[in-house]
Each structure stands twice: as C-alpha cells, then as structure tokens.
Phi, psi and omega in degrees: 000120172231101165303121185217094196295107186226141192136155186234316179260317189235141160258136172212169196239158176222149207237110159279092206295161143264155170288128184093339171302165156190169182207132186270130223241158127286121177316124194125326184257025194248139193251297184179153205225161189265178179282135174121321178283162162231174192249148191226086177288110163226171195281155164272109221009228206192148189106127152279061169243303186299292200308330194262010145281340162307302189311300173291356154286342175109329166291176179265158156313322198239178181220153188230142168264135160243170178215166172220116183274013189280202161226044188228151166300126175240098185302144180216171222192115179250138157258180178223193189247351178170318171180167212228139170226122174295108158265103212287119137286144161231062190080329196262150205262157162214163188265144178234180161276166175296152154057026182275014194269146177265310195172167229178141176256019184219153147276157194220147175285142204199075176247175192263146187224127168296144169201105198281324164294325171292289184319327143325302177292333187115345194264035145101123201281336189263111196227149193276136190228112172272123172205158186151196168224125209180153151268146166227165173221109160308151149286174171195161219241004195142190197291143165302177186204113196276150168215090176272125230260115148284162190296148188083351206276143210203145183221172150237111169330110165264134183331302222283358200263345184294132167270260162271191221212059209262097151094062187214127199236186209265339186283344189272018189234125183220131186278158151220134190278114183216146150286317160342294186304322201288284189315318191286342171112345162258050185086183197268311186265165149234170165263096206261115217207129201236134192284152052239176230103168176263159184208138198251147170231161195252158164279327193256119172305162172253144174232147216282136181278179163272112217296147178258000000 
C-alpha cells in the first residue's frame, strides 16, 4: 500500500490499493475512488453505551472499509476538514482530541475515553482514545509540530492545540492553574504533560466538529 499526503493549504491524501489491500476510512472523508474498489460500511462498535460515546467524542457511528477487487493498483483519495498527520501505532494505545481521526491502513479501535485531567486542563473530559497496529491519520489545523517528551521531561500546553497524546496516561496530565495565562490569551488553564511519550500539536486551534 502506498499513502501520500498531498496539498499546502487543505491537505488530502491519496492511497494506492495492491490487489486484495484495503483501508479504513471515517464516514465522510472520502473524495473519490478509481473503479474496482468497493466500499463496505460497518458500526464502530456496538452498544448504547458505544453510540452515546460517539456522539460525544466527536466520531462517526460507522467506519467505512474500501478494498480493491481488481488485479491492478487502484486509487481513493481521503480528504480532511484541514490537514493530515500520519502517526505509526505498534499496539500502543493514544489520546486525541475529539474527532481528529481521519483513516487508518489498518483497522484500530476508535472509543470514546473519559478524562478528568483532560477535562481539568481544558481539553475536554470526553477525548477520542486510538490503539491498535496502523498507520492512522489525524486532522491538524496546518504543519504539525512533533514533540517527542524524555521521562521527567514537561512542557505546557494550551488544550485546544492538542492533536494527540501518544503512549501519555492520565497521571502524566496535569492542569496549571494561572491568571497569567488567562491575561495572556491562553484560557485560566493550560496543560502541562510530562514524558516520556510523545506529543502531537496543531499550529491552528481546533474547534470541536460536529458528530456525525
């Protein structure tokens, strides 16, 4: 399978299928596909439990598969709401903001995760929790800005720039309480996030989508 982020202002990617490849999509993001693939729609879990976790995270209900029945290369073309960032899973699980996952060359579990420290920090109690082994692709608000956090090591956040949280737990999130901050423009809080992990930022704030 060969994935290729293409585009300067709005980014979309376009995915070259092998015969017999497929790749799984969020409902919505799909711009066009050459002839041969098909589409497969199924739910992103199961439960009310699940569907009203959706809603508030920020995900779709459904997940859409394509596959390519030829015996030829076949192309689809995923779009975003502003631009894409590829992230490798090996098994490990990360925290997102609501309703950045784009698509996946894999399939990956995409739940809804409670978070009293996100909800503390500002970025919100209801947060999208990705795992699996995948490439997956995030929105991002423009080019991304990677950080990877040796153990002990900490920065502080403003929420709304979080893309993602990678192999980062709930003990390492932390609010910092400031008026400073407030006058300064980035809210009464920030977030404050202590390695070792990774940390993914939007250059561009996010504003919470609409669930589909």
């Amino acid at each position: 399978m060969n994935c290729k982020l293409v585009g300067q202002f709005v980014q979309h990617l376009e995915v070259i299928l092998e015969p017999g490849e497929d790749f799984y999509s969020e409902k919505g993001s799909l711009i066009y596909l050459e002839a041969g693939i098909e589409k497969e729609l199924g739910f992103n879990g199961s439960g009310l439990g699940r569907i009203l976790g959706a809603k508030l995270s920020g995900e779709s209900l459904f997940i859409l598969r394509l596959y390519n029945v030829t015996n030829m290369p076949r192309k689809i073309v995923i779009g975003s709401r502003y631009g894409l960032v590829p992230v490798k899973l090996n098994g490990e699980s990360m925290i997102c903001h609501k309703g950045v996952y784009v698509g996946s060359n894999n399939r990956v579990n995409v739940t809804t995760k409670l978070s009293i420290a996100g909800m503390v920090g500002g970025m919100g109690l209801v947060l999208q929790k990705i795992q699996g082994s995948s490439t997956v692709f995030l929105d991002t608000t423009g080019t991304p800005i990677v950080i990877n956090l040796r153990p002990g090591e900490s920065i502080e956040v403003d929420e709304d720039h979080i893309i993602a949280l990678l192999n980062i737990h709930e003990h390492q999130m932390q609010s910092n309480w400031s008026l400073g901050n407030l006058i300064g423009g980035e809210g009464l809080s920030m977030m404050r996030i202590t390695g070792p992990g990774t940390v993914y930022l939007s250059p561009g704030k996010f504003y919470t989508p609409i669930p589909q």
